[in-house]
LUMKEBA-844880 format. One record per residue (C-alpha): residue in three letters; chain; x, y, z. Coordinates in steps of 0.1 Angstrom, whole numbers. Example, Ala and Ser with C-alpha at 12.3 -4.5 7.8 and 13.67 -1.06 7.14 Angstrom:
BEGIN
+------+--------+-------+-------+-------+
| vomi | tormar |    c1 |    c2 |    c3 |
+------+--------+-------+-------+-------+
|  ALA |      A |   123 |   -45 |    78 |
|  SER |      A |   137 |   -11 |    71 |
+------+--------+-------+-------+-------+
END
This chain:
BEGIN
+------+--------+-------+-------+-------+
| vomi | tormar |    c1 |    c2 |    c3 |
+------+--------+-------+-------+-------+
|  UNK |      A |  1118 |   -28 |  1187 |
|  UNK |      A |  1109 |   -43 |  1217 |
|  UNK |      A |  1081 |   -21 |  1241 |
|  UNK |      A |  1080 |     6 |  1212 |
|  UNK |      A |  1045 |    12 |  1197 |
|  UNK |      A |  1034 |    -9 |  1163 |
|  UNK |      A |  1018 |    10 |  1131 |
|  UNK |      A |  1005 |    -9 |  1105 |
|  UNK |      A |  1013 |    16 |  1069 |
|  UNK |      A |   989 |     7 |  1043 |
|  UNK |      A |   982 |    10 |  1007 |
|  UNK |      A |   971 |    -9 |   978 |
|  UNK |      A |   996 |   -16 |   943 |
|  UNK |      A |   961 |   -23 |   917 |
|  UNK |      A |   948 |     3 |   900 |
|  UNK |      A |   917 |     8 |   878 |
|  UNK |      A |   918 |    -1 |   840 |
|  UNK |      A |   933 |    23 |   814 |
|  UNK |      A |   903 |    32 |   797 |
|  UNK |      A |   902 |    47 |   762 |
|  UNK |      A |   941 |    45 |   750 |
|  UNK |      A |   939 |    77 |   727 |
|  UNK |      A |   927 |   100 |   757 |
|  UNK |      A |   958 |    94 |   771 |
|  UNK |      A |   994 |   114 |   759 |
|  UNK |      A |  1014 |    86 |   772 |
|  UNK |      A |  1017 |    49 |   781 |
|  UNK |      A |   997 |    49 |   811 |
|  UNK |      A |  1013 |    19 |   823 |
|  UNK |      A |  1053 |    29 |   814 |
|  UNK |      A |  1054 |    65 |   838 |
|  UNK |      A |  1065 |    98 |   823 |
|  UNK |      A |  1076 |   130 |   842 |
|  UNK |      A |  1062 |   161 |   828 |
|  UNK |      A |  1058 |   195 |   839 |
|  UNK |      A |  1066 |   188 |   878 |
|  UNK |      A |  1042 |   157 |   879 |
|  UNK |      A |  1044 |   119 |   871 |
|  UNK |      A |  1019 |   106 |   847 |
|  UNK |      A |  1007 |    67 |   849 |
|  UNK |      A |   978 |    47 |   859 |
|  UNK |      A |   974 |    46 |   896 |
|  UNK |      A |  1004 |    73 |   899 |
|  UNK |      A |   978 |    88 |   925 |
|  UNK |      A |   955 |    57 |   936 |
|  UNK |      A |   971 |    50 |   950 |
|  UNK |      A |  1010 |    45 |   940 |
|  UNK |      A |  1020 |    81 |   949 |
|  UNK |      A |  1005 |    81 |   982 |
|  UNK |      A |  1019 |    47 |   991 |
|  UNK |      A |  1057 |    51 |   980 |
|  UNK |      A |  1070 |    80 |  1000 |
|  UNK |      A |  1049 |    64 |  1033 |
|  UNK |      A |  1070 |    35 |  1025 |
|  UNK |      A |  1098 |    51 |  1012 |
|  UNK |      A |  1103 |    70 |  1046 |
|  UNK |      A |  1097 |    37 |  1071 |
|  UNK |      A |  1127 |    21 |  1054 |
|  UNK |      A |  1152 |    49 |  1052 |
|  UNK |      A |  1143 |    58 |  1088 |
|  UNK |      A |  1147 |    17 |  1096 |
|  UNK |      A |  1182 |    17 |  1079 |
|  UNK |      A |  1192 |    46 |  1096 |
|  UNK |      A |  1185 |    35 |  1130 |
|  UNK |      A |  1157 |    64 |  1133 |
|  UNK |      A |  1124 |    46 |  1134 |
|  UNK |      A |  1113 |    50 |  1167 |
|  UNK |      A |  1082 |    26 |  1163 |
|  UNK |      A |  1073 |   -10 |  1148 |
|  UNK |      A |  1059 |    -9 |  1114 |
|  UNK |      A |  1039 |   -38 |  1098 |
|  UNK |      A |  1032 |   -31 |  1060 |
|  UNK |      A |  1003 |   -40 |  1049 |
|  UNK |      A |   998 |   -40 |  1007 |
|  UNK |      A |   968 |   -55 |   988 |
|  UNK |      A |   957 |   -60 |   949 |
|  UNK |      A |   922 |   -58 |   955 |
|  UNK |      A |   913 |   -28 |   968 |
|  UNK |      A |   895 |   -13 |   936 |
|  UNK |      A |   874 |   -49 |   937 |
|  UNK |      A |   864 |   -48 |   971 |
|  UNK |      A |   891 |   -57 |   993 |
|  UNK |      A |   875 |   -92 |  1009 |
|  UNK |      A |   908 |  -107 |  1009 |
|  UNK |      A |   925 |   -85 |  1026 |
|  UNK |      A |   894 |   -81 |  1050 |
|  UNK |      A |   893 |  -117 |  1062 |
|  UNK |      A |   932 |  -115 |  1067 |
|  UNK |      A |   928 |   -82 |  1094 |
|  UNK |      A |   902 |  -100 |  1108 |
|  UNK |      A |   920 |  -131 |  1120 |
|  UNK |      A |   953 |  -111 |  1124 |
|  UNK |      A |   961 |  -115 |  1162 |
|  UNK |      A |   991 |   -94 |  1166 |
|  UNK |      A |   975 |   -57 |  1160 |
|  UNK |      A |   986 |   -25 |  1160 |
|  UNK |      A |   986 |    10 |  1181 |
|  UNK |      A |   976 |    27 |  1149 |
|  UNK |      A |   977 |    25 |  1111 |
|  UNK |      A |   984 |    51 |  1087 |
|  UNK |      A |   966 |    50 |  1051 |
|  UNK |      A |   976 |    74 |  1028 |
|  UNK |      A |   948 |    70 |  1000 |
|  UNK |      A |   932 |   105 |  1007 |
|  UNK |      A |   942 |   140 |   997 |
|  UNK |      A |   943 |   177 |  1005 |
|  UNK |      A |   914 |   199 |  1008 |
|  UNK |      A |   942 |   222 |   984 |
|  UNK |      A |   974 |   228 |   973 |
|  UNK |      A |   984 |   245 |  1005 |
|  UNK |      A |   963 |   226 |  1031 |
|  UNK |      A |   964 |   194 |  1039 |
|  UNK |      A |   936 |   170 |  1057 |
|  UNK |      A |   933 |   141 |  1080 |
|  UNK |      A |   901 |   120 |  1070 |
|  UNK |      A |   881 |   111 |  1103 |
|  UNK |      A |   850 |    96 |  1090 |
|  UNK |      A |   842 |    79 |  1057 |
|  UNK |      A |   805 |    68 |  1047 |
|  UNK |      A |   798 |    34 |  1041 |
|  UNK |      A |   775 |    14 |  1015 |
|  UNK |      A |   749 |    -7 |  1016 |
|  UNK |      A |   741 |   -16 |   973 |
|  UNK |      A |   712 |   -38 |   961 |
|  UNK |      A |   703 |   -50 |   929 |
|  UNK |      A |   668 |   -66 |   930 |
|  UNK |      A |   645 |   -78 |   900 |
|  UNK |      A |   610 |   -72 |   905 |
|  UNK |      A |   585 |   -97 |   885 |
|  UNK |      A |   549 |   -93 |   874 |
|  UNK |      A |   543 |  -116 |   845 |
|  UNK |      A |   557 |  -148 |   829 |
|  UNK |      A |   566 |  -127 |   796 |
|  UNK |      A |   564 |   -93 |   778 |
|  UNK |      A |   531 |   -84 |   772 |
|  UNK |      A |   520 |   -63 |   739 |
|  UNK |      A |   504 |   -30 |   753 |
|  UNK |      A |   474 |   -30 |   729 |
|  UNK |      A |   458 |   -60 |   741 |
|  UNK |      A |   469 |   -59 |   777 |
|  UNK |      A |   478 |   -25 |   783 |
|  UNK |      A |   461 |   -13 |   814 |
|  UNK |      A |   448 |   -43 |   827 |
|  UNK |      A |   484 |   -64 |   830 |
|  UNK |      A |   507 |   -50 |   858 |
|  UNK |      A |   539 |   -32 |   843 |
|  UNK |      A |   571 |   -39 |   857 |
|  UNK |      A |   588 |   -11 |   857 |
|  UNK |      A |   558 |     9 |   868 |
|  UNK |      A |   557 |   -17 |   902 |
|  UNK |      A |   593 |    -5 |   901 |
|  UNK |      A |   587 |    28 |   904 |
|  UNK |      A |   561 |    26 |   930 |
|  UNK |      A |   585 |     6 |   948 |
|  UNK |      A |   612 |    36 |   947 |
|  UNK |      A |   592 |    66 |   949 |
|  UNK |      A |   590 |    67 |   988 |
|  UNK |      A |   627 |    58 |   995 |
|  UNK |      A |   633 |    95 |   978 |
|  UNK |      A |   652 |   119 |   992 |
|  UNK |      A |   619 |   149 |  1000 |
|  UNK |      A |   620 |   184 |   988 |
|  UNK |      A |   645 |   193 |  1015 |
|  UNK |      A |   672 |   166 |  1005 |
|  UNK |      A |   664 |   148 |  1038 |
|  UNK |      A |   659 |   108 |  1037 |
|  UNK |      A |   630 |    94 |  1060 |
|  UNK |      A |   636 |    90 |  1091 |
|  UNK |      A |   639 |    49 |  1089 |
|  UNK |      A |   672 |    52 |  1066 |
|  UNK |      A |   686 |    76 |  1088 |
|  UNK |      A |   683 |    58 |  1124 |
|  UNK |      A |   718 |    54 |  1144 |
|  UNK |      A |   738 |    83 |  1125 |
|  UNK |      A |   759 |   105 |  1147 |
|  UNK |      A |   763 |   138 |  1144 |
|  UNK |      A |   795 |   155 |  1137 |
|  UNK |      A |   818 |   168 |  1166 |
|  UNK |      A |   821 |   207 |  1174 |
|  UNK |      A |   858 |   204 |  1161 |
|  UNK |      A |   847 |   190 |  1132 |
|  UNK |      A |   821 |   220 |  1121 |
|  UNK |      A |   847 |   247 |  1128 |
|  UNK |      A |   871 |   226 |  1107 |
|  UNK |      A |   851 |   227 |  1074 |
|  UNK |      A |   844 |   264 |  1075 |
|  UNK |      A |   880 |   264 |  1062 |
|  UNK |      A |   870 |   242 |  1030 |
|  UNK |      A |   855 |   254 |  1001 |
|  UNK |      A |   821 |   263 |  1000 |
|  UNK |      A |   801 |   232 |   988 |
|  UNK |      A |   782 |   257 |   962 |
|  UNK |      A |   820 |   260 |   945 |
|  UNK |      A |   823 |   222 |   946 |
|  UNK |      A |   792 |   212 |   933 |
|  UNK |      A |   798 |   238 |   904 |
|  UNK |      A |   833 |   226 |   899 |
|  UNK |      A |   823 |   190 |   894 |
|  UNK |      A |   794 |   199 |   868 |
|  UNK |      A |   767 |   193 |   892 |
|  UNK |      A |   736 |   210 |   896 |
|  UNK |      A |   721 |   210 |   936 |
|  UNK |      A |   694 |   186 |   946 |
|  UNK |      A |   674 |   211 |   964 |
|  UNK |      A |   674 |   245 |   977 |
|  UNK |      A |   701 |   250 |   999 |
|  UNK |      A |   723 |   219 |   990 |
|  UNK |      A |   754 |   236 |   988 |
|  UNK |      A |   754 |   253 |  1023 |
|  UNK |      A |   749 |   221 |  1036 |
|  UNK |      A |   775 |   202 |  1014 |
|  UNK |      A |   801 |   189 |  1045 |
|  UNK |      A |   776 |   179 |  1067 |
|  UNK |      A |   751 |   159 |  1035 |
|  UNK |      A |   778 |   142 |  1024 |
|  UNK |      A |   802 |   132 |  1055 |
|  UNK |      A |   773 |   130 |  1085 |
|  UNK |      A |   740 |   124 |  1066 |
|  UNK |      A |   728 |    93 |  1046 |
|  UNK |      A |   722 |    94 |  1012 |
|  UNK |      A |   701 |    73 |   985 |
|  UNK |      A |   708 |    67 |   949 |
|  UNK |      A |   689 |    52 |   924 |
|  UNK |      A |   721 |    39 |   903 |
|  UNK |      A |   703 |    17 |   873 |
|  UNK |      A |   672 |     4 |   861 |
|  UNK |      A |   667 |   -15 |   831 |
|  UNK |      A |   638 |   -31 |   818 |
|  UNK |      A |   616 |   -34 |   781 |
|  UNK |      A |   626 |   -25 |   754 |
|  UNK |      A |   619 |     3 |   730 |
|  UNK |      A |   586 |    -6 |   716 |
|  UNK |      A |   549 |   -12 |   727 |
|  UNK |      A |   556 |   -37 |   754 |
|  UNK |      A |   548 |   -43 |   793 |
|  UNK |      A |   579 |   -54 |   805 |
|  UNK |      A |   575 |   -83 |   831 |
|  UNK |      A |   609 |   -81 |   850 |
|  UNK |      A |   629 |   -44 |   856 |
|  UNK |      A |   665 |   -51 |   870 |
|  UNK |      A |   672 |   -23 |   893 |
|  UNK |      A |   705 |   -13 |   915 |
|  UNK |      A |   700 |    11 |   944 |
|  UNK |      A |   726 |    22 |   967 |
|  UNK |      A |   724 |    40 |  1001 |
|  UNK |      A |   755 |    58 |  1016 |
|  UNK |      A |   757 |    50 |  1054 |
|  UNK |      A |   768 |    79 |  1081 |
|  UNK |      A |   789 |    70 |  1107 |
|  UNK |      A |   771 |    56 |  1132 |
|  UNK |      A |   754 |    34 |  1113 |
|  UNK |      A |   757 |    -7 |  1107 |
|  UNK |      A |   752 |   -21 |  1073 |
|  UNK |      A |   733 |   -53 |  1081 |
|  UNK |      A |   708 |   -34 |  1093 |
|  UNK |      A |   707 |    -6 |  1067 |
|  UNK |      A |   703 |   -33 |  1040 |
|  UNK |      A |   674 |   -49 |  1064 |
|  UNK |      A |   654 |   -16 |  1068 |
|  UNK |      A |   662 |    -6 |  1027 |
|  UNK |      A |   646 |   -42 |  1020 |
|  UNK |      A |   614 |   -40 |  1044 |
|  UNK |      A |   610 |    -4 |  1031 |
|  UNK |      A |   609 |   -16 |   989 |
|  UNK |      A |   590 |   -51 |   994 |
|  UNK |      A |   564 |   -28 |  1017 |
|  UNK |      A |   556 |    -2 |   989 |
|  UNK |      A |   556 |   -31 |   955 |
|  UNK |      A |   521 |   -28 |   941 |
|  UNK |      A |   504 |   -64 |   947 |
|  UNK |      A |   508 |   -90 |   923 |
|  UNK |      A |   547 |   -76 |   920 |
|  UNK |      A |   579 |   -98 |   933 |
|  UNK |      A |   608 |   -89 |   947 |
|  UNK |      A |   645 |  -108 |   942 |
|  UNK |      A |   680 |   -99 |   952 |
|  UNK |      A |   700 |  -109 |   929 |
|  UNK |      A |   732 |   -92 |   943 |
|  UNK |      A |   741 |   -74 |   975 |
|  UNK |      A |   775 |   -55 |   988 |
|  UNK |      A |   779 |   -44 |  1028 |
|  UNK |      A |   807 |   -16 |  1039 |
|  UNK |      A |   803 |    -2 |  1074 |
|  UNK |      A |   812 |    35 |  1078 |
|  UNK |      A |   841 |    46 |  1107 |
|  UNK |      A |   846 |    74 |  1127 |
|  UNK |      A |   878 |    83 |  1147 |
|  UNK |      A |   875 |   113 |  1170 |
|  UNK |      A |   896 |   141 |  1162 |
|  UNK |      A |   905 |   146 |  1202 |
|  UNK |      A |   920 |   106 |  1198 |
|  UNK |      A |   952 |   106 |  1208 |
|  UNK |      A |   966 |    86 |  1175 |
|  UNK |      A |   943 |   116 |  1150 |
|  UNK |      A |   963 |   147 |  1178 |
|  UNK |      A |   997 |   134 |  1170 |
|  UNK |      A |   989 |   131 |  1134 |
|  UNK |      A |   972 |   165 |  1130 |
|  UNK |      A |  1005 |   180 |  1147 |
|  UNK |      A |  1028 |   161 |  1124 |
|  UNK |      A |  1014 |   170 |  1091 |
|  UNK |      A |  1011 |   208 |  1106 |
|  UNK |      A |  1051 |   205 |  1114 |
|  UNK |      A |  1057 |   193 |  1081 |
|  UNK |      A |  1034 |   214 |  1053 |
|  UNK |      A |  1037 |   247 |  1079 |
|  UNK |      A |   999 |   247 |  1081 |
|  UNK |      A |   974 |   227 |  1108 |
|  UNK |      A |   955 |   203 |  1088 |
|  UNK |      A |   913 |   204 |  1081 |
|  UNK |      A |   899 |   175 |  1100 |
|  UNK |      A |   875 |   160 |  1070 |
|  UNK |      A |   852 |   136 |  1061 |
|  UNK |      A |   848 |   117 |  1031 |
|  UNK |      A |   812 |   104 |  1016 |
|  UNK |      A |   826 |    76 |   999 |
|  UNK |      A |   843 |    44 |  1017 |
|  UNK |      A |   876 |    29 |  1021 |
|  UNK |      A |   863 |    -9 |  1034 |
|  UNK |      A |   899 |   -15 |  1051 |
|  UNK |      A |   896 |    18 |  1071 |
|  UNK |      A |   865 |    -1 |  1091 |
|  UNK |      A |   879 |   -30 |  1095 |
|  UNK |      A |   905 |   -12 |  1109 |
|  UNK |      A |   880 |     4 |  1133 |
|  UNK |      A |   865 |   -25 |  1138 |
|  UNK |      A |   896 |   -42 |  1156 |
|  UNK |      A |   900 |    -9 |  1176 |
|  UNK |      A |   926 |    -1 |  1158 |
|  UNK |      A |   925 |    40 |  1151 |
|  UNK |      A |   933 |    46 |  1110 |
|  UNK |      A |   950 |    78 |  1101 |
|  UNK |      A |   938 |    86 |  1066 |
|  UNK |      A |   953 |   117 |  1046 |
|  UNK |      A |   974 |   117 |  1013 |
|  UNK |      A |   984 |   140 |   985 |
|  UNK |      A |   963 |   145 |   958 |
|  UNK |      A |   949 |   172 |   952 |
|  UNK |      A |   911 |   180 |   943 |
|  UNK |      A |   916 |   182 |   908 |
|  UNK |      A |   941 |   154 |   903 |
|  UNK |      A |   923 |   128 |   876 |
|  UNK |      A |   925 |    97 |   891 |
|  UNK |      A |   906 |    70 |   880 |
|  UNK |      A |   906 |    91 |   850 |
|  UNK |      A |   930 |    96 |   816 |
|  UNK |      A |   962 |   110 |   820 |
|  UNK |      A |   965 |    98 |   857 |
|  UNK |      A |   992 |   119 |   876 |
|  UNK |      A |  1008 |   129 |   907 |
|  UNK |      A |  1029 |   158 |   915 |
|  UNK |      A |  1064 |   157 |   927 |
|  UNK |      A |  1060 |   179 |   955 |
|  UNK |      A |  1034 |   158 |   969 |
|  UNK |      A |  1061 |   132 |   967 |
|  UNK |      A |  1082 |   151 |   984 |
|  UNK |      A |  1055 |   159 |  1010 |
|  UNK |      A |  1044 |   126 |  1014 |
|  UNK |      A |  1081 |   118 |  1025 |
|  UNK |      A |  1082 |   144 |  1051 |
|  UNK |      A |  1052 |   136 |  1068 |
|  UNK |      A |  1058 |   105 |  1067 |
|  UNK |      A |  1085 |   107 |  1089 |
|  UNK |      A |  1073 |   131 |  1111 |
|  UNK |      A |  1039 |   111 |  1119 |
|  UNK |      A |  1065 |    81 |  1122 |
|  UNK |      A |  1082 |    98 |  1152 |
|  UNK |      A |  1048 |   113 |  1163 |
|  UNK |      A |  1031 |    79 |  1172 |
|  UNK |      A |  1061 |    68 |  1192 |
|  UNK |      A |  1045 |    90 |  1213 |
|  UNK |      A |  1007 |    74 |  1210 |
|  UNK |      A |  1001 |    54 |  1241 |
|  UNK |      A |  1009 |    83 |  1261 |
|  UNK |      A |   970 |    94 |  1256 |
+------+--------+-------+-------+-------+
END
């Protein structure tokens, strides 16, 4: 349509793998309606999000009621990293007045969200060496330098201190969250609920209170793996170990991964060497939620669920939605599941209202953005 805005819709067709077959009580790859939702692998990640965004740009296209350009945008590699799809956005010179990825969900049942910020990663594995060989602990033990003990010198200080805070080197460039933001989550659930609801027990004192803000605004650092000896009276010479560090909006991976390396070489015991051995990089992204494109979306979803939406952020990463950002392109991110929906889990599923949902918003953020260079 020539002069009308262009949205790029996005979503991704692969899904995880099935997983133990006997935990689930049907064919997770044939779907089966039961009890008001449809059960299948990726029925929420992200196939029931997708379709009705879909769904709804085409009906409205053969009706003659789309008011903007749509580009659709589909990958199979989203739940391996998405660097296909990447390089392709990056060298894509036509661009777009606004995307919409529906591969979120609602904060609950009755209220949905728009996603403004998403953390992103910065993951390491590094083998630290301190001999040529296992050594047997009776003959060198205390005198022959223990890998997994340089290991642990070398992780100690990137800890998270008594208060949950990271030092202040991992935490350079992050920016806090808006005033809009902070009223928002006082409508979500309070993070002492969610960390009890997930099985989790709090870091430190007062980790709840500050749920929203810890895991949206604030970096965060994870020792995910170490391995090393083995289960008898050894000194192990190499320990394998895989860190990660969440990364606030605000921040740039390159040099998050930079400052996490100076940080572990600086505190290895001497005599101890450090290699990477693997490395992955995804920037965070922030959209305002006084942008024009995030205003009209908020005031669809609201006309279409009855309710004005929570303006959240997510601590995990969706590497598309930076590179999104990084073209200037502002990415509308909400969906339908809901917080208890197991994806990614047995017995996948979706429910048919959210279907249903995902349809009508659909259409009424597709009419919404006609309106998006307006301001």
């Amino acid at each position: 349509m020539p002069g009308a805005p262009t949205v790029i819709i996005y979503g991704h067709y692969d899904v995880q793998g099935a997983g133990d077959l006997s935990l689930w009580h049907s064919d997770p790859f044939v779907p089966e309606i039961r009890d008001g939702r449809i059960y299948a692998r990726g029925a929420a990640d992200d196939k029931g999000n997708f379709y009705p965004l879909l769904f709804a740009a085409c009906a409205m296209a053969r009706d003659g009621e789309l008011p903007v350009n749509v580009r659709v945008l589909v990958e199979g590699e989203e739940e391996a990293g998405g660097e296909s799809i990447a390089k392709w956005l990056a060298a894509d010179e036509r661009g777009a007045d606004a995307a919409i990825v529906y591969d979120s969900g609602m904060v609950s049942a009755d209220l949905p969200a728009v996603t403004v910020g998403l953390r992103g990663v910065v993951m390491l594995t590094v083998d630290v060496r301190t001999a040529e060989r296992d050594l047997h602990s009776g003959m060198y033990g205390g005198s022959a330098l223990n890998a997994l003990h340089a290991a642990h010198a070398m992780l100690a200080p990137l800890l998270p201190g008594p208060d949950g805070m990271l030092r202040d080197e991992l935490r350079e460039g992050i920016a806090p969250p808006s005033e809009a933001e902070l009223r928002s989550w006082e409508q979500l659930p309070p993070g002492d609920e969610v960390l009890r609801a997930a099985g989790a027990r709090p870091a430190y004192e007062g980790a709840g209170a500050e749920y929203y803000e810890k895991n949206g605004a604030d970096a965060s650092f994870e020792v995910n793996e170490v391995k090393a000896g083995e289960p008898r009276t050894v000194i192990p010479h190499r320990a394998r170990v895989t860190v990660s560090q969440r990364l606030a909006p605000g921040q740039q991976a390159a040099a998050a991964e930079a400052t996490l390396l100076a940080l572990m070489r600086e505190s290895l015991p001497a005599g101890a060497e450090l290699e990477v051995v693997g490395s992955h990089q995804a920037e965070p992204a922030l959209f305002p939620p006084d942008a024009p494109a995030i205003r009209l979306a908020a005031e669809a979803l609201q006309a279409a669920a009855g309710v004005a939406p929570a303006f959240t952020r997510v601590g995990g990463s969706i590497p598309i939605v930076a590179d999104f950002a990084a073209k200037g392109i502002p990415a509308i991110v909400t969906g339908f599941t809901l917080p208890d929906d197991p994806f990614h889990a047995p017995d996948e599923s979706f429910s048919l209202r959210g279907l249903e949902l995902g349809e009508r918003s659909a259409r009424e953020l597709l009419r919404a953005l006609a309106r998006v260079r307006e301001g």
